[in-house]
N, CA, C and O atoms as a CHARMM CRD file, in Angstrom:
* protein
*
  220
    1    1 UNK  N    153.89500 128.84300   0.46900 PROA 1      0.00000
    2    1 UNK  CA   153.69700 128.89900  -0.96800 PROA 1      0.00000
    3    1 UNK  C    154.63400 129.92500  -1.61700 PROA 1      0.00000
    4    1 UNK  O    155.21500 129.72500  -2.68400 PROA 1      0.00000
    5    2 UNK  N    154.72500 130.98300  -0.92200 PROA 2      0.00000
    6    2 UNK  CA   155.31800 131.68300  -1.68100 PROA 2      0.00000
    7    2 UNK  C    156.83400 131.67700  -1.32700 PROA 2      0.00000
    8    2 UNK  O    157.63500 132.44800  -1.85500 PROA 2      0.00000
    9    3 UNK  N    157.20400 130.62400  -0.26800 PROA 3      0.00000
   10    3 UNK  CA   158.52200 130.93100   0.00100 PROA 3      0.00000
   11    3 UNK  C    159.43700 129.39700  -1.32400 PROA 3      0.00000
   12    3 UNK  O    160.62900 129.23500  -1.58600 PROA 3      0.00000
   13    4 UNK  N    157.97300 128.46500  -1.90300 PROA 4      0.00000
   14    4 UNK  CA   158.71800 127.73300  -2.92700 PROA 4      0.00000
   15    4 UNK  C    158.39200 128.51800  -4.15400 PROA 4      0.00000
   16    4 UNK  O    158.86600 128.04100  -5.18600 PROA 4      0.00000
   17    5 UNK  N    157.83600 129.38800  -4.25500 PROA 5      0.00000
   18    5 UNK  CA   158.50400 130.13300  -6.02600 PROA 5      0.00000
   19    5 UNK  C    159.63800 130.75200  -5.81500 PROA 5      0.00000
   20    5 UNK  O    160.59700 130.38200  -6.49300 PROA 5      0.00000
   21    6 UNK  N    159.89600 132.23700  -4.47700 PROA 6      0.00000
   22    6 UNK  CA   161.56600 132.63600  -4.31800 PROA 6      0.00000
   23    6 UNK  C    162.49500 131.40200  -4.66400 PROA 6      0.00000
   24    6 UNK  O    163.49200 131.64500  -5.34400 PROA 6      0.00000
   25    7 UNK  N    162.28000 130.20600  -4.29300 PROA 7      0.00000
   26    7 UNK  CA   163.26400 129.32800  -4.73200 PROA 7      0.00000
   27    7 UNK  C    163.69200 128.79000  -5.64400 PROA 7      0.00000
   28    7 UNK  O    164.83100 128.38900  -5.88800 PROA 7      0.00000
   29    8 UNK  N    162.25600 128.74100  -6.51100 PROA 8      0.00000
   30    8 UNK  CA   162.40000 128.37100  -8.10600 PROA 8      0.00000
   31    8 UNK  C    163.02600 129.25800  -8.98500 PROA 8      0.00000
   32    8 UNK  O    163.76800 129.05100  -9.94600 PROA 8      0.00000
   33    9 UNK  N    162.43300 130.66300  -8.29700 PROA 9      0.00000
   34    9 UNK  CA   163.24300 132.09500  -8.77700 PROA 9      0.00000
   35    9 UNK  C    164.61500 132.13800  -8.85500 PROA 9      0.00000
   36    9 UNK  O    165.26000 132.37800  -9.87500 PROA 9      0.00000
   37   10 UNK  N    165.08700 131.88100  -7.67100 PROA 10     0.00000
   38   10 UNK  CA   166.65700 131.98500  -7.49400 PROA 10     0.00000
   39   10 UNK  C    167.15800 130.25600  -8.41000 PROA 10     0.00000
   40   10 UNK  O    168.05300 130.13900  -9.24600 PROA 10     0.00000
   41   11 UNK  N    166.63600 129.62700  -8.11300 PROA 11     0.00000
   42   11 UNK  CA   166.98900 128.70700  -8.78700 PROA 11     0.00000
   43   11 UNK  C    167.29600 129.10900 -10.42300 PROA 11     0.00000
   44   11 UNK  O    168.35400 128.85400 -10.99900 PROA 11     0.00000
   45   12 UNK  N    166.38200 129.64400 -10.89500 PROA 12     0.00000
   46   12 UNK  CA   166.23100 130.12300 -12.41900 PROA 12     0.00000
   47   12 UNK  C    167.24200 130.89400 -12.85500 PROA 12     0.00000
   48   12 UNK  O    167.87600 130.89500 -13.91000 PROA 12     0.00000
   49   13 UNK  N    167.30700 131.69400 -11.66500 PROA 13     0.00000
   50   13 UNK  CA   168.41400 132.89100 -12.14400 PROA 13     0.00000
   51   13 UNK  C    169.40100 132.07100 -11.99000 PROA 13     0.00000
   52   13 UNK  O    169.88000 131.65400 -13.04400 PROA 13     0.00000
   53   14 UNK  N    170.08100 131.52700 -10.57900 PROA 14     0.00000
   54   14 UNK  CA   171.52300 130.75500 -11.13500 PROA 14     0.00000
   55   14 UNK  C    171.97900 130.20900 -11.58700 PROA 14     0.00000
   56   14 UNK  O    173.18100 129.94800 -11.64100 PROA 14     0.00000
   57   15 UNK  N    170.23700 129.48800 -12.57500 PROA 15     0.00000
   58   15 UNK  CA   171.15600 128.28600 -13.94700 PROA 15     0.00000
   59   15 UNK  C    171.07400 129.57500 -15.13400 PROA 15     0.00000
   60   15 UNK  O    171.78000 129.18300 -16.06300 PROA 15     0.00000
   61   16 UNK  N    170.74700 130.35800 -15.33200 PROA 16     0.00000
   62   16 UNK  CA   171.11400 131.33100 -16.35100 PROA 16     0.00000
   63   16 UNK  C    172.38700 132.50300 -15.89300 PROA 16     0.00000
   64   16 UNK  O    172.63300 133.39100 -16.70900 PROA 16     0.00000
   65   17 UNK  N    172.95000 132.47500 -14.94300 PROA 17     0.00000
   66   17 UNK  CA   173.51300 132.96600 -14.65700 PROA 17     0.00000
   67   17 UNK  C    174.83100 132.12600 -15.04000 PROA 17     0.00000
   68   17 UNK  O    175.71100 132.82800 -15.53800 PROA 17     0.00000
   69   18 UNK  N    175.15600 130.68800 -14.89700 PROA 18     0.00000
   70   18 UNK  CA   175.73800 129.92500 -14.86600 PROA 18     0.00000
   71   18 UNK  C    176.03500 130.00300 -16.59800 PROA 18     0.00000
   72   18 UNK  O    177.11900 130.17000 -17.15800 PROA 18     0.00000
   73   19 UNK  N    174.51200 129.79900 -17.28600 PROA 19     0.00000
   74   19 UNK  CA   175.00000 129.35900 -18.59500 PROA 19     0.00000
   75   19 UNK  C    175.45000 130.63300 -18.89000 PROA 19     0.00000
   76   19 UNK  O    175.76400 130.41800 -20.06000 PROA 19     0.00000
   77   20 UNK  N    175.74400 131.90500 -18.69200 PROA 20     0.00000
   78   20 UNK  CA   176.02000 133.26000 -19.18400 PROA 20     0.00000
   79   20 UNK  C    177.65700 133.26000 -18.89100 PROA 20     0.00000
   80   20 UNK  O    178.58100 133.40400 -19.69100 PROA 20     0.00000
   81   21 UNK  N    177.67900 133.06200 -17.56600 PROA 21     0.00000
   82   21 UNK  CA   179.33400 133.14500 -17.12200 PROA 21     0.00000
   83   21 UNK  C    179.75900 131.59700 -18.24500 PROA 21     0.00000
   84   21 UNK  O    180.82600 131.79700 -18.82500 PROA 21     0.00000
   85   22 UNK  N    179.52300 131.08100 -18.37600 PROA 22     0.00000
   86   22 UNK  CA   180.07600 129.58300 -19.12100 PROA 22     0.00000
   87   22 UNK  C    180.34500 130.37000 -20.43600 PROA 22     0.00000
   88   22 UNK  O    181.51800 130.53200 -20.77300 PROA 22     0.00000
   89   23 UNK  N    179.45400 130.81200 -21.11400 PROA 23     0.00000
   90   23 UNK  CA   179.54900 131.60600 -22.20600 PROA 23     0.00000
   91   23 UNK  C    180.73700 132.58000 -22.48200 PROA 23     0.00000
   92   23 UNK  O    181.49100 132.44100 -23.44400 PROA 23     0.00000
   93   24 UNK  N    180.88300 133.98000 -21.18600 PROA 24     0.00000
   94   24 UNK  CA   181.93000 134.28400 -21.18000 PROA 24     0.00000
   95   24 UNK  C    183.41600 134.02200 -21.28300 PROA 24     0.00000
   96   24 UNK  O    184.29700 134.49600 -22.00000 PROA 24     0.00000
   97   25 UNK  N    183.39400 132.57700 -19.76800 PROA 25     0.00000
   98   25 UNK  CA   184.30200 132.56400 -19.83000 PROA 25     0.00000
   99   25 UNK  C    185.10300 131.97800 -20.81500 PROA 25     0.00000
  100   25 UNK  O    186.30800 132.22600 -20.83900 PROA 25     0.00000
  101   26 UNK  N    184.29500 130.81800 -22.08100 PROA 26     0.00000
  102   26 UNK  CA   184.46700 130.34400 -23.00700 PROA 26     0.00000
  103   26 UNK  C    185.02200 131.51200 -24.13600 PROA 26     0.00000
  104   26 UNK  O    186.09000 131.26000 -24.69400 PROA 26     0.00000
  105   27 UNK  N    184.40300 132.62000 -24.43500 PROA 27     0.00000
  106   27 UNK  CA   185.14200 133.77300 -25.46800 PROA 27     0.00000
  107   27 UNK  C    186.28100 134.21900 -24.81700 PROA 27     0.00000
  108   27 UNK  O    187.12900 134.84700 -25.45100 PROA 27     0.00000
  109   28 UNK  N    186.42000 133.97300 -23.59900 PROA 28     0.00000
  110   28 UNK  CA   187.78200 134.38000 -23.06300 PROA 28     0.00000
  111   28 UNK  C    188.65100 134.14200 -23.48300 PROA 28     0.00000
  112   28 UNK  O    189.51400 134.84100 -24.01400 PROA 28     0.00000
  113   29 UNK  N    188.51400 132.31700 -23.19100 PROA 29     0.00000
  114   29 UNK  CA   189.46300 131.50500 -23.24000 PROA 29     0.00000
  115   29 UNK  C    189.63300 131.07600 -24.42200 PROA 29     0.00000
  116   29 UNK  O    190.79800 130.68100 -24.46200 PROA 29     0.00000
  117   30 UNK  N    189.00700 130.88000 -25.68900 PROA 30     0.00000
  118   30 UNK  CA   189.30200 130.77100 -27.07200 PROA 30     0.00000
  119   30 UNK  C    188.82200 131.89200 -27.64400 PROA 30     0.00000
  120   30 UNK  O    187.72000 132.34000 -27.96300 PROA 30     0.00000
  121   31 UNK  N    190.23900 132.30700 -27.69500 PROA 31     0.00000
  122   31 UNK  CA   189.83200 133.36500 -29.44200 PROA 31     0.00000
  123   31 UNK  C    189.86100 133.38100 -30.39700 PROA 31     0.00000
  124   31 UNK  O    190.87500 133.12000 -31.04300 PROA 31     0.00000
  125   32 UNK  N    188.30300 133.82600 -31.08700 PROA 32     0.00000
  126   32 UNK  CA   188.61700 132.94100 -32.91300 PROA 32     0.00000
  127   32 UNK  C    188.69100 134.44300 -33.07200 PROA 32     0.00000
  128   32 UNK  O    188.37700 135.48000 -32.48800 PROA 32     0.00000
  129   33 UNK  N    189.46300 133.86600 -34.53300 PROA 33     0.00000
  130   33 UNK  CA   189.58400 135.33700 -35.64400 PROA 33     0.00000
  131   33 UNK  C    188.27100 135.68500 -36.73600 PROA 33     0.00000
  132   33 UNK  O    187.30300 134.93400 -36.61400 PROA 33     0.00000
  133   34 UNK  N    188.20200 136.46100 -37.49100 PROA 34     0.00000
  134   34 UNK  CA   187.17300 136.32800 -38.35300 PROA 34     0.00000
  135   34 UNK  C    187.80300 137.08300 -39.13100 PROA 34     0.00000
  136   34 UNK  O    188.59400 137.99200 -38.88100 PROA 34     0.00000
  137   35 UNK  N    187.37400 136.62200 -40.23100 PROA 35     0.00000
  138   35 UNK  CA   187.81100 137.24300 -41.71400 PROA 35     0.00000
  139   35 UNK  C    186.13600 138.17600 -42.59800 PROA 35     0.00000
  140   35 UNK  O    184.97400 137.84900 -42.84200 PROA 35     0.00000
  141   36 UNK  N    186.83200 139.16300 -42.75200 PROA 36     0.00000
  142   36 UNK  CA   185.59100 139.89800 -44.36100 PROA 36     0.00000
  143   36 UNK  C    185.80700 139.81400 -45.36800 PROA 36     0.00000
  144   36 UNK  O    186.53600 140.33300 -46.21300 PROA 36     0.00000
  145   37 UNK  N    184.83200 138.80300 -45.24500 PROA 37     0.00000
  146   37 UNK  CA   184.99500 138.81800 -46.96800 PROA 37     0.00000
  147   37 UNK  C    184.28900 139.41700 -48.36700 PROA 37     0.00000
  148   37 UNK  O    183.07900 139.25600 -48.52300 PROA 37     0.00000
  149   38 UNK  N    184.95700 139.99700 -49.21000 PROA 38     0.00000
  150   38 UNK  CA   184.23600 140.43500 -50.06900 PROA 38     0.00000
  151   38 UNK  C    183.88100 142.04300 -49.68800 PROA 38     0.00000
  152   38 UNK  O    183.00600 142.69300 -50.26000 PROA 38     0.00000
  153   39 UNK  N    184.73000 142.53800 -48.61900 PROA 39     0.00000
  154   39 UNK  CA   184.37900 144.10300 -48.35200 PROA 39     0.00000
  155   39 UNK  C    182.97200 144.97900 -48.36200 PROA 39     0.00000
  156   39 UNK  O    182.07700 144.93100 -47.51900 PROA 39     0.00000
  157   40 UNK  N    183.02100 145.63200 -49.31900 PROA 40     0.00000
  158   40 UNK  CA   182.05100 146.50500 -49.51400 PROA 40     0.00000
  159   40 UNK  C    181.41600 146.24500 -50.40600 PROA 40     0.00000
  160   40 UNK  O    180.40900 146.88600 -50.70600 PROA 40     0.00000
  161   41 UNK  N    181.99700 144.89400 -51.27300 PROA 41     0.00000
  162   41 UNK  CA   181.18000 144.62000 -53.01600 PROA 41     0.00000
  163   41 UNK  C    180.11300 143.43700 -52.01400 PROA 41     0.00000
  164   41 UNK  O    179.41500 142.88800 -52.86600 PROA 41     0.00000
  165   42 UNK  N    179.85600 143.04800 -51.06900 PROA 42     0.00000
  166   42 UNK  CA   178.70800 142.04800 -50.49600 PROA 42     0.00000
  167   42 UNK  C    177.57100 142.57600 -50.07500 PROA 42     0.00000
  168   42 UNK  O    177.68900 143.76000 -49.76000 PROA 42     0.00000
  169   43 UNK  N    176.45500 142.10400 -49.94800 PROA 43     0.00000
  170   43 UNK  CA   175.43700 142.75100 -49.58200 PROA 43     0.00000
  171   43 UNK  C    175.12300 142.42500 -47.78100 PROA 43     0.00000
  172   43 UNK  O    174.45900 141.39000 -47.74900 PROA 43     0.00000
  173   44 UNK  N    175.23800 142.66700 -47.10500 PROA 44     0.00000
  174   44 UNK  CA   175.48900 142.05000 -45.82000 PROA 44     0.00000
  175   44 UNK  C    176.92000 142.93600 -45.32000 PROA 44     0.00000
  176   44 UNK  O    177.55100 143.92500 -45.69100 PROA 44     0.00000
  177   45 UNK  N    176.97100 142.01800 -44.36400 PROA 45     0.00000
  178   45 UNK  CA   178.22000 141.89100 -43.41800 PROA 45     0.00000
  179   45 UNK  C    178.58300 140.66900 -43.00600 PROA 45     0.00000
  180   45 UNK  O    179.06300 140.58700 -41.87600 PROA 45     0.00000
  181   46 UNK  N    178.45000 139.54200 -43.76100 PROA 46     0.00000
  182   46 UNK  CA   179.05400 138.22700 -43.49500 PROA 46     0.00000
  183   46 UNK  C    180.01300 137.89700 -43.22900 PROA 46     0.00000
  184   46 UNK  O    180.74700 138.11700 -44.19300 PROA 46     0.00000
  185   47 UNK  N    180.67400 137.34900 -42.25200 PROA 47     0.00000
  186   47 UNK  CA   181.81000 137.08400 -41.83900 PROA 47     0.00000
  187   47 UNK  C    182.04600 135.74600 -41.85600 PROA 47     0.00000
  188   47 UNK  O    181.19600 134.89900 -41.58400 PROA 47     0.00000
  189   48 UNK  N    183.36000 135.49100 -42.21900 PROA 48     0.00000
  190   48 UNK  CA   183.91500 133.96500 -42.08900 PROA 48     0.00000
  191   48 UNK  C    184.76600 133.77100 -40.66300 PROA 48     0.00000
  192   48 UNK  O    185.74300 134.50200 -40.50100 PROA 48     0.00000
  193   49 UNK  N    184.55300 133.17600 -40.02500 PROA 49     0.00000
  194   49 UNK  CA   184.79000 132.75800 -38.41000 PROA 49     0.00000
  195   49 UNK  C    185.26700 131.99400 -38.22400 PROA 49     0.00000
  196   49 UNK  O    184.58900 130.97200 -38.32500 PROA 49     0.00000
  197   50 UNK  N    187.04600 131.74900 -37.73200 PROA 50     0.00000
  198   50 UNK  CA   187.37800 130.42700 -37.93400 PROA 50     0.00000
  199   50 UNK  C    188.10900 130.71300 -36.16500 PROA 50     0.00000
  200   50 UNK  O    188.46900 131.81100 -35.74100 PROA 50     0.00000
  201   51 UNK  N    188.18600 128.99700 -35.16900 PROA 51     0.00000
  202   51 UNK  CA   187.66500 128.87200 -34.08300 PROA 51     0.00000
  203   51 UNK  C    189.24900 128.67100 -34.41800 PROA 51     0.00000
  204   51 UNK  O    189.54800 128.28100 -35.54700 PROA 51     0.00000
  205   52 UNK  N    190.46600 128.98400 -33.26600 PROA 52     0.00000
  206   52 UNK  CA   191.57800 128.63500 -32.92600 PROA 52     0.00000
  207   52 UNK  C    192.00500 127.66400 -32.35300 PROA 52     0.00000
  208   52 UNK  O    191.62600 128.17100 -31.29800 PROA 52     0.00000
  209   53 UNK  N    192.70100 126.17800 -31.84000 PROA 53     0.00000
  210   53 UNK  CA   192.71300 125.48400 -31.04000 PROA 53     0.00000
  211   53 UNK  C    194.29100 125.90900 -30.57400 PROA 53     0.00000
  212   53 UNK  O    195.26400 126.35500 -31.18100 PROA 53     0.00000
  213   54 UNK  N    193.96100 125.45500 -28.89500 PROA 54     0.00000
  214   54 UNK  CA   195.40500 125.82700 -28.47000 PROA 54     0.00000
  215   54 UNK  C    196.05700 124.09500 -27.88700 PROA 54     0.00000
  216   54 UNK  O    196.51000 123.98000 -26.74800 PROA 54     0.00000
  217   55 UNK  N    196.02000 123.36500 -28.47800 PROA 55     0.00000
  218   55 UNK  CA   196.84900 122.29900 -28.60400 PROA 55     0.00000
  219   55 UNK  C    198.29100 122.25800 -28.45500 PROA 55     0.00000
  220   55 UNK  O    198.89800 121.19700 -28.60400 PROA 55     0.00000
C-alpha cells in the first residue's frame, strides 16, 4: 500500500517538474519585450507585453 502512493508521489512531482522546466525553458527560448506605459501618471504597474517571433 504504501509502496503505490511513493509512486503516485514521484509520479506527481515529475509531471510538475516537467510542466516547470517546459515553462523555463520556453522564457529562455522566446524573449518578449515589454513596454510602460504611461510611467508614473498610471495607477498600477501595467505593462504592455509583446511576444517576439524568431521566424
Amino acid at each position: 500500500m504504501k509502496l503505490k502512493i511513493f509512486r503516485w508521489i514521484i509520479v506527481v512531482v515529475l509531471v510538475i517538474g516537467a510542466f516547470v522546466l517546459g515553462i523555463e525553458f520556453q522564457k529562455f527560448t522566446e524573449p518578449d519585450s515589454c513596454l510602460d506605459m504611461g510611467g508614473d501618471r498610471s495607477i498600477g504597474s501595467h505593462q504592455i507585453c509583446i511576444s517576439t517571433d524568431h521566424d
